[in-house]
N, C-alpha and C positions, 0 to 999 in steps of 0.2 A: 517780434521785435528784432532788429537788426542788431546785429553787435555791437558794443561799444567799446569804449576804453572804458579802465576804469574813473579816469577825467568824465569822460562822455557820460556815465552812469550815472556819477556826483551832479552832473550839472542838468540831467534831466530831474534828479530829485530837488532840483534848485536848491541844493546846501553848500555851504562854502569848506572850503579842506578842513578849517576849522571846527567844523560841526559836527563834521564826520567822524574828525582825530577822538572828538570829546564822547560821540555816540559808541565808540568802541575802545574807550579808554585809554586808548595812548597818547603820546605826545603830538603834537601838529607836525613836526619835523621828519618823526616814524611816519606819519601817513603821507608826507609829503614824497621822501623816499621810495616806496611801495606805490605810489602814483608813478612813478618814473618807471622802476623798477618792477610789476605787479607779480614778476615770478618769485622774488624774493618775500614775497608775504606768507606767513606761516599759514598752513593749512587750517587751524583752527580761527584766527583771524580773518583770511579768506572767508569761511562761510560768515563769520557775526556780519561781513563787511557787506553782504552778500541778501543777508536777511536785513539789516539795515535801508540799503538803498533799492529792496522789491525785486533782485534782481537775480539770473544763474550764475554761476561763475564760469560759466564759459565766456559770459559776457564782458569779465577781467581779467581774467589769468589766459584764456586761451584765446584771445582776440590778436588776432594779424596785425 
């Protein structure tokens, strides 16, 4: 698989930000943030976000 964003990852699981916020608890706003920003997601959110959407997390926190 080629890298993504974390955008890029959400939208290949075909979920909306909203789906995603609700599959990992927090608010729409925090995940909306941490899409922008995916360095600022805390390391244990990282992985729930990570096992959520089938994915590494190289493929959102350390994507160019």
């Amino acid at each position: 698989m080629d890298k993504l964003t974390l955008r890029g990852a959400r939208l290949a699981r075909e979920m909306t930000q909203e789906q995603l916020a609700h599959e990992c608890g927090v608010h729409v706003n925090t995940y909306i943030a941490w899409e922008k920003e995916p360095n600022k997601i805390p390391v244990g959110m990282a992985l729930r976000i990570c096992e959520v959407l089938n994915t590494s997390i190289d493929h959102i926190i350390f994507c160019p």
